[in-house]
Backbone as JSON, one array per atom type, in Angstrom:
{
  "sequence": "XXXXXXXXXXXXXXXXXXXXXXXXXXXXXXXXXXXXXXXXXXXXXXXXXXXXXXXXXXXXXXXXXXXXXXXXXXXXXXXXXXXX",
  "N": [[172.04, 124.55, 107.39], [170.19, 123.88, 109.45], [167.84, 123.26, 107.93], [168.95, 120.67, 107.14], [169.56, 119.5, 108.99], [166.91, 119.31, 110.1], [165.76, 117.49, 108.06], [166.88, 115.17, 108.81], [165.14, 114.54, 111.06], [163.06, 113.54, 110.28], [161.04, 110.76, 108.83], [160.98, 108.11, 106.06], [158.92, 109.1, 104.13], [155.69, 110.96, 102.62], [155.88, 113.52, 103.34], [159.04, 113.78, 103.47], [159.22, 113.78, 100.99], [157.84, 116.1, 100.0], [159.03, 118.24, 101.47], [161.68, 117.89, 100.32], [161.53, 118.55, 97.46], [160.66, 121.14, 97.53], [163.08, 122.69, 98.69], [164.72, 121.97, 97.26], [164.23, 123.47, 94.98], [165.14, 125.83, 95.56], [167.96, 125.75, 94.81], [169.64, 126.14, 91.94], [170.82, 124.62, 89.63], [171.63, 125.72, 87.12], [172.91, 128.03, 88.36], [175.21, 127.22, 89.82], [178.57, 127.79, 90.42], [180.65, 126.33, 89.79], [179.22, 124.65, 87.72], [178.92, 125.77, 85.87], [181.56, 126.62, 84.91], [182.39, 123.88, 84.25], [180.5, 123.76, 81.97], [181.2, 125.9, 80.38], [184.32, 125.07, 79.83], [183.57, 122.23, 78.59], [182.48, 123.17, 76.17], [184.82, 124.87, 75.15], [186.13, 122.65, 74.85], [185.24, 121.68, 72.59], [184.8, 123.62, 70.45], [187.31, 123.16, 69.78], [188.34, 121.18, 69.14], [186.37, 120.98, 66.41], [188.11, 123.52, 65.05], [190.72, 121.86, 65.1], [189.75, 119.68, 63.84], [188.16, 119.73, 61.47], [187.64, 121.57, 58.48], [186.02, 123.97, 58.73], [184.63, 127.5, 58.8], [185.19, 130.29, 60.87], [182.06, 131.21, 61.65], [180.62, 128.92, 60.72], [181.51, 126.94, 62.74], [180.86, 128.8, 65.44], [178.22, 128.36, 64.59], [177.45, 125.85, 64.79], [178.73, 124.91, 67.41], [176.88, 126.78, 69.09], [177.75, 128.59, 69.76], [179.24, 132.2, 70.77], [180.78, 134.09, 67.32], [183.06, 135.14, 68.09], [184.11, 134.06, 70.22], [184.64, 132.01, 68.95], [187.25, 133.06, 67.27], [188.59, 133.34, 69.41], [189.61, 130.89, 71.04], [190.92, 130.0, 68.37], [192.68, 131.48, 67.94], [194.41, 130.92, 70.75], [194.73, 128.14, 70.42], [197.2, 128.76, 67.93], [198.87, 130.01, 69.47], [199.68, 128.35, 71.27], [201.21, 126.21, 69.63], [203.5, 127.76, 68.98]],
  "CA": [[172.3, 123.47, 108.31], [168.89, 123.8, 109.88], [167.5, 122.32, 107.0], [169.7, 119.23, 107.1], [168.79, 118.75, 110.58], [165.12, 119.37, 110.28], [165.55, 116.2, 107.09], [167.12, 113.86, 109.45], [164.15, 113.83, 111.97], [161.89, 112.87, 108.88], [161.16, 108.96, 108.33], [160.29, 108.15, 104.87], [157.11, 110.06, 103.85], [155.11, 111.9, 101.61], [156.67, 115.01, 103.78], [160.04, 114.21, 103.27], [159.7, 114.23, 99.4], [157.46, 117.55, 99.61], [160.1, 118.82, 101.64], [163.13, 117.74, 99.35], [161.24, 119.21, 96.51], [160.49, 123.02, 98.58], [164.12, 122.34, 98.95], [165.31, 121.7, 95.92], [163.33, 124.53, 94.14], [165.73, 126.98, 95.58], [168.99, 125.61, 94.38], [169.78, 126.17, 90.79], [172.17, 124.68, 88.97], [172.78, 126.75, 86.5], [173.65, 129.44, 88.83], [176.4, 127.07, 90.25], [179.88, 128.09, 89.67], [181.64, 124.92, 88.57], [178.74, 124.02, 86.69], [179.61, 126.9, 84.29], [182.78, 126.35, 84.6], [182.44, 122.76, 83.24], [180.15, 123.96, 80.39], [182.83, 126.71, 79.72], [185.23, 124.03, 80.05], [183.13, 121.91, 77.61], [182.19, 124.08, 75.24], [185.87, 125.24, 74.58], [186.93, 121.51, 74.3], [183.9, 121.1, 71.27], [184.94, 124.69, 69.55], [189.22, 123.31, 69.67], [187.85, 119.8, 68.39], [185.91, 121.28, 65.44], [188.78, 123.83, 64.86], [191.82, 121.05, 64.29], [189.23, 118.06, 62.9], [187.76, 120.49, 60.21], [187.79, 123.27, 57.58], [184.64, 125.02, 58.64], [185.06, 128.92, 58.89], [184.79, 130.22, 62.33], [181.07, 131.11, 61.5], [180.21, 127.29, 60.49], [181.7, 126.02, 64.2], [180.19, 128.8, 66.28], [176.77, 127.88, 64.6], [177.77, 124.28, 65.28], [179.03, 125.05, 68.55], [176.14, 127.56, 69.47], [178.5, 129.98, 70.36], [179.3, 133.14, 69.78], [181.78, 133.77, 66.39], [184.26, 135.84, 68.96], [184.66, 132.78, 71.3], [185.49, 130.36, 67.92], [188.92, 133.47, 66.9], [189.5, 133.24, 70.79], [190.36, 129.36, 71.03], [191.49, 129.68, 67.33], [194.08, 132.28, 69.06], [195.03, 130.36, 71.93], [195.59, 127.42, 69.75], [198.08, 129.67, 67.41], [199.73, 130.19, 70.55], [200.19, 127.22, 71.8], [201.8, 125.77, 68.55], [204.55, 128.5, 68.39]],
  "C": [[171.02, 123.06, 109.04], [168.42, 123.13, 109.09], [168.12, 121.02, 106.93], [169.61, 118.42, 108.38], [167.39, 118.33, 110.87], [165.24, 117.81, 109.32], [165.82, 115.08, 107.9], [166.09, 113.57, 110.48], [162.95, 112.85, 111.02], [162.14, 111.27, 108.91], [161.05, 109.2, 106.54], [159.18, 108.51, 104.95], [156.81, 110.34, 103.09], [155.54, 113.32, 102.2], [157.8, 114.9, 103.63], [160.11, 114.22, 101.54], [159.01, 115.46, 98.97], [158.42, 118.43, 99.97], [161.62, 118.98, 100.68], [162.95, 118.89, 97.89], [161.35, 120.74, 96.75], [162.12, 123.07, 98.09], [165.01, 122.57, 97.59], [164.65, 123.11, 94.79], [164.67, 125.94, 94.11], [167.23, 127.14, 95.27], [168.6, 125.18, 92.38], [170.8, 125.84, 90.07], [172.82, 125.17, 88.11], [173.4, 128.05, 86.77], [175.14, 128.93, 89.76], [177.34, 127.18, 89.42], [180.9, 127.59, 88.82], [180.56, 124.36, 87.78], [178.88, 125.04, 85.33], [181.05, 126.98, 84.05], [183.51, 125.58, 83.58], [181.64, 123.32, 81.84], [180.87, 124.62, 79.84], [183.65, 125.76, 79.04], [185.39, 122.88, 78.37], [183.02, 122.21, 76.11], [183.67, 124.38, 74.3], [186.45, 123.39, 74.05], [186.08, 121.23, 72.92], [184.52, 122.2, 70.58], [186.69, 124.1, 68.96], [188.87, 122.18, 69.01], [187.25, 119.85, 66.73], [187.27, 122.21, 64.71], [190.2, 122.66, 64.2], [190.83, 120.14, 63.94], [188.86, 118.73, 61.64], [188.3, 121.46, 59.38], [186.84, 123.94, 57.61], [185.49, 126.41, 59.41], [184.49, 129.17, 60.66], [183.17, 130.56, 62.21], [180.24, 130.04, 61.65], [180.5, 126.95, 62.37], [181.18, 126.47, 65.1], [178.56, 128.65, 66.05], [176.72, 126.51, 64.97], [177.58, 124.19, 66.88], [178.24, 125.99, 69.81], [176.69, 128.48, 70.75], [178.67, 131.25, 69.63], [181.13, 133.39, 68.5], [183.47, 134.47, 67.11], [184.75, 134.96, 69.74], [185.42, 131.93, 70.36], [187.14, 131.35, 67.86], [189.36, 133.1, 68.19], [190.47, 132.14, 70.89], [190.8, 129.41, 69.52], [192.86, 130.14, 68.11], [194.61, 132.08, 69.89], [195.45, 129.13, 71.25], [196.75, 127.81, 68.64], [199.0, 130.01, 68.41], [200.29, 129.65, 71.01], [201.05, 126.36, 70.76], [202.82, 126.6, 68.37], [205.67, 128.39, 69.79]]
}
């Protein structure tokens, strides 16, 4: 919050975009939670997409899908599930 206070005294500058940057250095997005979530998220919708559009072996989709071949039986197995 300090930080968000300290930005609003700032005008436009060459210090408020060194600052933003400092700033910005220490947030990572790939250590946020919903952003792995969504690639999770993602990821499983691309492995279930390749699964019913094709006939590639689960090998073929998680090299496709640059996953691993245990994630492609998983969503094979949850779609088998969901169909019964």
């Amino acid at each position: 919050m300090r930080v968000l206070a300290q930005l609003r005294k700032f005008t436009k500058s060459k210090k408020v975009r060194e600052t933003m940057l400092t700033t910005a250095s220490f947030f990572k997005v790939e250590k946020d939670p919903f952003y792995k979530q969504g690639v999770e998220q993602k990821t499983h919708e691309i492995v279930r997409n390749l699964i019913q559009s094709t006939e590639f072996d689960d090998a073929e989709i998680a090299s496709l899908a640059i996953v691993q071949p245990s994630f492609v039986r998983k969503v094979r197995a949850d779609l088998a599930k969901k169909k019964k």
